[in-house]
C-alpha positions as CSV (number, residue, x, y, z in Angstrom):
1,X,0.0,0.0,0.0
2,X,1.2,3.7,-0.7
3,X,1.6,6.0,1.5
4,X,2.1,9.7,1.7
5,X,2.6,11.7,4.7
6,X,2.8,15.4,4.4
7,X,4.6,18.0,6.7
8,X,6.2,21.6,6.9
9,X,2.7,23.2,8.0
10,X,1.9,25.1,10.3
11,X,1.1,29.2,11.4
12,X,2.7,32.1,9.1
13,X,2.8,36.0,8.6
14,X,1.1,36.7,5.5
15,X,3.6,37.6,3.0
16,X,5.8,35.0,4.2
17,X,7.1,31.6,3.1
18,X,6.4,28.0,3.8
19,X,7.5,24.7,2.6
20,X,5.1,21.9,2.7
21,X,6.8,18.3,2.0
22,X,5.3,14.9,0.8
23,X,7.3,12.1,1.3
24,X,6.3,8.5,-0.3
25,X,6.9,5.5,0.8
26,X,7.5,4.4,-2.6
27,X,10.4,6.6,-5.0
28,X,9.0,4.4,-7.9
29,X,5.7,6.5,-7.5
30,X,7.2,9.2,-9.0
31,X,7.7,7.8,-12.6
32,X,4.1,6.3,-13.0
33,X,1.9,9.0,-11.2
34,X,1.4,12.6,-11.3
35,X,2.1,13.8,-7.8
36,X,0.0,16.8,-6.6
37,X,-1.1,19.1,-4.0
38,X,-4.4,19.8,-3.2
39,X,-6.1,22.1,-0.2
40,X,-9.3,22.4,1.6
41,X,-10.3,25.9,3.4
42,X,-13.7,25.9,5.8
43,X,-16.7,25.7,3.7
44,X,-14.8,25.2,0.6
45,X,-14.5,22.4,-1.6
46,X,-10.8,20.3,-2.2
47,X,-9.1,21.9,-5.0
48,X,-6.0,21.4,-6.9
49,X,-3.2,23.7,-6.1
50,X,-0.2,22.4,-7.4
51,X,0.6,18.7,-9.9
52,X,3.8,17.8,-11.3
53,X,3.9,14.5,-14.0
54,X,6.0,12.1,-14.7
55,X,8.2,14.1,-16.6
56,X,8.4,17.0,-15.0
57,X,5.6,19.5,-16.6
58,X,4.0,22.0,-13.7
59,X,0.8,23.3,-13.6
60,X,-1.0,25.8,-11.1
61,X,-4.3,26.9,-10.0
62,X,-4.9,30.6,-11.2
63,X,-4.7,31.7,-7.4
64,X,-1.6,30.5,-6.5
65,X,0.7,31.1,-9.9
66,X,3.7,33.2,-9.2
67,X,3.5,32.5,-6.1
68,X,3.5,28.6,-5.3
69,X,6.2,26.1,-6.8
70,X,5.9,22.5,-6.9
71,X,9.1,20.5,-7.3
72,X,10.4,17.1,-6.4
73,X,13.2,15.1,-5.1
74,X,13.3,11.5,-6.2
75,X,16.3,10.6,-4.4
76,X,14.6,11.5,-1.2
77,X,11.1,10.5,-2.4
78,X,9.7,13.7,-1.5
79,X,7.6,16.1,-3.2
80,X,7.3,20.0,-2.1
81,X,5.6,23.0,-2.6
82,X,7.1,26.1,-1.4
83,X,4.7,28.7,-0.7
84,X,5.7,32.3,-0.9
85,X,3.7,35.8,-0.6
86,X,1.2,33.7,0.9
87,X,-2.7,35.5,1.7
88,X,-4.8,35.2,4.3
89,X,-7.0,32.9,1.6
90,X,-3.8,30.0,1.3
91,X,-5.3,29.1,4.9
92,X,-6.7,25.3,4.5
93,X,-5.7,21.4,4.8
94,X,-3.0,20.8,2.4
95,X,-3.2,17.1,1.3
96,X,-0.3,15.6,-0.9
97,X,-2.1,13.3,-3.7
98,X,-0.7,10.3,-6.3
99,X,-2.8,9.7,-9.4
100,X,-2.2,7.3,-12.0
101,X,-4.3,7.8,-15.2
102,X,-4.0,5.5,-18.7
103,X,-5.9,5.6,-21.7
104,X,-8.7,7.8,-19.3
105,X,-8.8,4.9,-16.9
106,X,-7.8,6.0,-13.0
107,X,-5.6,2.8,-11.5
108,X,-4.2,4.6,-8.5
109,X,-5.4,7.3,-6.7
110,X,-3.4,7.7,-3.1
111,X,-3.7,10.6,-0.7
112,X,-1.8,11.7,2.4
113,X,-3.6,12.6,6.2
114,X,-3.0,16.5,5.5
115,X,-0.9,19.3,7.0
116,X,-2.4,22.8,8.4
117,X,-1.7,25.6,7.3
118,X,-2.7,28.9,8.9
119,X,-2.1,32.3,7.3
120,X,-2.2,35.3,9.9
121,X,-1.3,37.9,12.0
C-alpha cells in the first residue's frame, strides 16, 4: 500500500514563506503518477493547487501562480511546494495526492492525512 505523509505546515505572517513536504513511501511512485497538492479551506471544496507528471511538466491553479512552486526530489522521495507571498486565503488542509491515469482509466489514486496551514497575523 502507498503511503504519503505530508509535513512543513503550520502558522505564518502573511507575506511569508512555507514549505510543505510529501514524502512517499515508494520513489518508484514518482515515474508512473502525477504527484500533486491539493487544499481544503472551511466551507470550501478540495481543489488542486499544485501537480507535477512524470516528466516533470508543472501546472498551477490561477490563485496561486507566481507564487507557489511545486518540485520534487526522487532521491529523497519527496515532493514539495514552497509557498511564498502567501494571503490570508492560502489558509486550508493541504493534502499531498498520487494519481495514475491511462488511456482515461484511473488505477491509482493515493492521498496523504493532510498538513495545516494557517495564514495570519
Amino acid at each position: 500500500q502507498v503511503q504519503l505523509v505530508e509535513s512543513g505546515g503550520g502558522l505564518v505572517q502573511p507575506g511569508g514563506s512555507l514549505r510543505l513536504s510529501c514524502a512517499a513511501s515508494d520513489g518508484r511512485l514518482f515515474g508512473t503518477h502525477a504527484m500533486g497538492w491539493y487544499r481544503q479551506a472551511p466551507g470550501k471544496l478540495r481543489e488542486l493547487v499544485a501537480v507535477i507528471t512524470p516528466g516533470g511538466t508543472t501546472n498551477y491553479a490561477h490563485s496561486v501562480k507566481g507564487r507557489f512552486t511545486i518540485s520534487r526530489d526522487n532521491a529523497k522521495n519527496t515532493v514539495y511546494l514552497q509557498m511564498n507571498s502567501v494571503k490570508s486565503e492560502d489558509t486550508a488542509v493541504y493534502y499531498c495526492n498520487a494519481k495514475r491515469v491511462v488511456f482515461s482509466t484511473q488505477l491509482g489514486d493515493y492521498w496523504g492525512q493532510g498538513t495545516q496551514v494557517t495564514v495570519s497575523s
